[in-house]
Structure formats: C-alpha cells, structure tokens
Residue, then its C-alpha position, 0 to 999 in steps of 0.5 A: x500500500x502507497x503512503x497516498x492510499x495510506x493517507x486517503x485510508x486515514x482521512x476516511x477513517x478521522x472522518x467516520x470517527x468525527x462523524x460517529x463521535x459527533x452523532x453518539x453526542x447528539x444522540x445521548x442529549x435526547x431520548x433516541x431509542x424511545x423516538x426511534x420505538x415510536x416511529x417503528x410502531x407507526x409504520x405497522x399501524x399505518x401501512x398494514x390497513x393498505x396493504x394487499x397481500x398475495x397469497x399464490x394467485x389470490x390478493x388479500x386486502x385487509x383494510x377496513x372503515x377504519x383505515x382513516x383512523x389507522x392512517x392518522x395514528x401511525x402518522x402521529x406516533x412518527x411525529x411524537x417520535x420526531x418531537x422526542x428527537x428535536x424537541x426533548x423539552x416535550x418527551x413526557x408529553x409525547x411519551x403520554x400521546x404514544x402510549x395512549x395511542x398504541x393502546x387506542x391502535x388495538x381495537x381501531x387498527x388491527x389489534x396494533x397492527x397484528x401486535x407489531x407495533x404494540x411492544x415497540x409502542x409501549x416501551x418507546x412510551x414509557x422511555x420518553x417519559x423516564x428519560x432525564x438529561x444527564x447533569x453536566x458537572x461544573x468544572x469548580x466541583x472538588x471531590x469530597x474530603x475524607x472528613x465527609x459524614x455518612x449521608x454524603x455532607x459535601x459541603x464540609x469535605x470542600x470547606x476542610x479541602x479549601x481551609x487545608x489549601x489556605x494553610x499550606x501557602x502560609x506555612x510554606x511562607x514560614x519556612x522560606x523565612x527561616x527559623x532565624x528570624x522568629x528570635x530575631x524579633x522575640x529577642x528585642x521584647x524580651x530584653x526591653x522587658x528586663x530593664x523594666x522589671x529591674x527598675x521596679x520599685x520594691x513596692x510593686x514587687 
C-alpha cells in the first residue's frame, strides 16, 4: 500500500470517527431509542390497513372503515417520535400521546397492527417519559474530603479541602523565612522587658 492510499485510508477513517463521535453526542442529549420505538410502531399501524397481500394467485386486502383512523395514528406516533428527537423539552408529553395511542391502535387498527407495533409502542412510551438529561458537572466541583459524614455532607469535605489549601501557602511562607528570624524579633521584647522589671520599685514587687 502507497503512503497516498495510506493517507486517503486515514482521512476516511478521522472522518467516520468525527462523524460517529459527533452523532453518539447528539444522540445521548435526547431520548433516541424511545423516538426511534415510536416511529417503528407507526409504520405497522399505518401501512398494514393498505396493504394487499398475495397469497399464490389470490390478493388479500385487509383494510377496513377504519383505515382513516389507522392512517392518522401511525402518522402521529412518527411525529411524537420526531418531537422526542428535536424537541426533548416535550418527551413526557409525547411519551403520554404514544402510549395512549398504541393502546387506542388495538381495537381501531388491527389489534396494533397484528401486535407489531404494540411492544415497540409501549416501551418507546414509557422511555420518553423516564428519560432525564444527564447533569453536566461544573468544572469548580472538588471531590469530597475524607472528613465527609455518612449521608454524603459535601459541603464540609470542600470547606476542610479549601481551609487545608489556605494553610499550606502560609506555612510554606514560614519556612522560606527561616527559623532565624522568629528570635530575631522575640529577642528585642524580651530584653526591653528586663530593664523594666529591674527598675521596679520594691513596692510593686
């Protein structure tokens, strides 16, 4: 292999992994698999009361009077499914909508389309509403210090951290200083105190 057919192969690839890495971000700030449910429990429901079947030389048709009805909640299920995808502000209300109508597709569209799109209505239902949008942690958050009590009091560990980081730059100061000047500066005070009690009267002592 050329070193040209080697850096094609490796544009290629730095391209798929940004676009691979680019949708599994987008896909975890919204319900996808819940939206993606929905919209394959509309496509039984909607195209089965049309659809003509041919059984060796005989054509089964199983559309009914209710075939408008089928027709129009297969079409809302995708767009719930879509509206979980783009707006996920509205998941709880679009997964109430898909449950509702996956139940209300039973006796209206051929038991859910043959019982195809009752599972996958179900289930992309109840994902909508139990979804939640992961906390971004903020970039201040410290861990918690080992002093923390049992029920998790946070708060306490990073005080004892943030006090523990105050007092390390003031004894690092001291020791910079030197020991020698702590004497230095007792030892003026200690001598003028010794005049002072020398000179004392002897009524005061």
């Amino acid at each position: 292999m050329s070193s040209a057919t080697a850096d094609a192969w490796s544009q290629g690839e730095n391209l798929f992994t940004r676009l691979r890495l680019r949708f599994r971000s987008w896909r975890r700030t919204r319900p996808f698999w819940a939206g993606l449910l929905a919209m394959i429990a509309g496509v039984p429901i909607m195209y089965l009361p049309y659809a003509h079947l041919s059984l060796g030389g005989m054509t089964v048709a199983m559309s009914t009077t209710a075939g408008a009805g089928s027709l129009i909640i297969g079409i809302l299920l995708i767009v719930l499914g879509l509206t979980a995808w783009y707006q996920p502000a509205v998941r709880v209300f679009a997964g109430v909508a898909t449950t509702l109508l996956t139940l209300v597709s039973i006796p209206v569209s051929n038991l859910a389309g043959f019982g195809l799109a009752l599972i996958p209505g179900l289930v992309g239902g109840g994902l909508m509403v139990s979804w939640a949008p992961l906390k971004e942690r903020a970039a201040t958050d410290l861990p918690a210090a080992e002093g923390t009590d049992a029920d998790g009091d946070e708060a306490a560990g990073y005080a004892a951290e943030e006090a523990a980081t105050e007092v390390v730059p003031a004894v690092a100061e001291q020791a910079d200083a030197g020991p020698a000047q702590g004497p230095k500066h007792a030892a003026p005070a200690a001598r003028a105190d010794i005049p002072a009690q020398a000179g004392e009267p002897e009524e005061a002592r």
